[in-house]
LODRENTI-394306 format. One record per residue (C-alpha): chain; x, y, z; residue in three letters. Coordinates in steps of 0.2 Angstrom, whole numbers, plus 2048, in hexadecimal, padded with zeros to 3 digits. Example, Ala and Ser with C-alpha at 12.3 -4.5 7.8 and 13.67 -1.06 7.14 Angstrom:
2
<A <83E 7EA 827> ALA>
<A <844 7FB 824> SER>
***
This chain:
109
<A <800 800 800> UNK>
<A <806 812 7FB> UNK>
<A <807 81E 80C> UNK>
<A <7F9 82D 80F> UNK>
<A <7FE 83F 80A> UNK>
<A <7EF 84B 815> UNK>
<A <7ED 85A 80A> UNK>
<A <7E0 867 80E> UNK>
<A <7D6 85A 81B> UNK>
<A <7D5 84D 80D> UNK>
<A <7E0 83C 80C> UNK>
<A <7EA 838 7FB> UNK>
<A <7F4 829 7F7> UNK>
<A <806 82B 7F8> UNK>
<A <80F 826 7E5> UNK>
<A <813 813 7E7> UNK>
<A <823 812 7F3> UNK>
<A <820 821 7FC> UNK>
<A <81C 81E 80F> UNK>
<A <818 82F 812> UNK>
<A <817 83F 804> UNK>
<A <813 851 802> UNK>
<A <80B 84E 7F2> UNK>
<A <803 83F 7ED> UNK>
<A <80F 840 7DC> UNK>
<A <81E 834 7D8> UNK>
<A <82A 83F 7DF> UNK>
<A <823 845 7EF> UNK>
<A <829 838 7FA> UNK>
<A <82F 83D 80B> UNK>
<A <833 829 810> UNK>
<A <832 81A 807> UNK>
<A <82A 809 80C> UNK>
<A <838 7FA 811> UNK>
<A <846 7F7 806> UNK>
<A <843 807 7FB> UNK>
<A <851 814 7FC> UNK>
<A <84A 828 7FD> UNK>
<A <856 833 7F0> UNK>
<A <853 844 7F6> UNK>
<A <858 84B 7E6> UNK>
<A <846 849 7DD> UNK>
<A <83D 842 7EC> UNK>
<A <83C 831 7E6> UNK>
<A <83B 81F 7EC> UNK>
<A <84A 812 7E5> UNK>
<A <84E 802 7E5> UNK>
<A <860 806 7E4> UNK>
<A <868 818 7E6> UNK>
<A <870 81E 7D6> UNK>
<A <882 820 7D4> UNK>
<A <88C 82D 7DB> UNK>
<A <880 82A 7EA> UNK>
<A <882 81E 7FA> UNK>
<A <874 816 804> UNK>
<A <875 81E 816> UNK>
<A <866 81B 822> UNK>
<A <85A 817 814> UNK>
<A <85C 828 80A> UNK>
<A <868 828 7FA> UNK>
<A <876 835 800> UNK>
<A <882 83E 7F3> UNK>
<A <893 837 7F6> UNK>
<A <8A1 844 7EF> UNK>
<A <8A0 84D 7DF> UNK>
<A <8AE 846 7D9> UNK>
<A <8AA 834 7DE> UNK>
<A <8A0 827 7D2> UNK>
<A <89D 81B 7E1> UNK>
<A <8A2 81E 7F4> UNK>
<A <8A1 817 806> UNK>
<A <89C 825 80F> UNK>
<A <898 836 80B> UNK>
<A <8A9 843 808> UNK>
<A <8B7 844 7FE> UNK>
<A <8C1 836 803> UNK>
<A <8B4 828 802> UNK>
<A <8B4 827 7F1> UNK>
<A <8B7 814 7EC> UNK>
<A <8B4 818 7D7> UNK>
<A <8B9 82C 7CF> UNK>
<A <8AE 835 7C1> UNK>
<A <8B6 833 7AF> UNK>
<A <8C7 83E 7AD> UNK>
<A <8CB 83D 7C0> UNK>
<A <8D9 831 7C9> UNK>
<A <8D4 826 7D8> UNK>
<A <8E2 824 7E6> UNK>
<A <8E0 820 7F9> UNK>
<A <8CC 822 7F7> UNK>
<A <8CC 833 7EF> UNK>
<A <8CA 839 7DE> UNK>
<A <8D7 844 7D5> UNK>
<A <8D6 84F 7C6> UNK>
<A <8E7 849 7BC> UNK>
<A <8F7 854 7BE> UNK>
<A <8FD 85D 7AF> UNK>
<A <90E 85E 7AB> UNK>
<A <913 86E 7B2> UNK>
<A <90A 86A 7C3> UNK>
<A <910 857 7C2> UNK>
<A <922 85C 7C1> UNK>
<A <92B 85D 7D1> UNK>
<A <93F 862 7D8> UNK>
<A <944 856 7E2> UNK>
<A <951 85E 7F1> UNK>
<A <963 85A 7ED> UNK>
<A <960 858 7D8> UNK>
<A <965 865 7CD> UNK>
***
């Protein structure tokens, strides 16, 4: 069964997946029945949290920017990069250019 939005002194059925909404519309959803995840970003009710998101608590959090796939929410959770960047100890790194990548090392001339 869909959960009961009470708008102006009338019930309405929730969207399919919603436990409780504030509009009885597909993404409205303010919690989601058992083993749906809510993604906060449109409201939504998910049977798995899209990437670039991690499920925390039963809501689809956003892991890094710079991360495809995490373990927790921050900058160094990421376990996968977005395209172009470099992953290393569990963060994401735009690549070094030349200049920037070159380095003296004490003692060498």
């Amino acid at each position: 069964s869909s959960g009961i939005n009470a708008e102006y002194g009338q019930c309405q059925s929730c969207n399919p997946g919603c436990d409780a909404c504030s509009r009885p519309t597909a993404n409205n959803c303010s919690s989601c029945h058992e083993g749906l995840f809510l993604y906060p970003t449109d409201q939504s009710c998910l049977e798995t949290c899209p990437l670039n998101t991690i499920t925390k608590d039963g809501v689809c959090s956003s892991c890094h920017p710079d991360c495809m796939t995490c373990t927790d929410v921050g900058y160094d959770k990421c376990m996968t990069c977005q395209e172009s960047l470099f992953f290393l100890d569990n963060r994401c790194y735009q690549p070094a250019s030349a200049a920037t990548s070159a380095t003296t090392l004490p003692g060498a001339a």
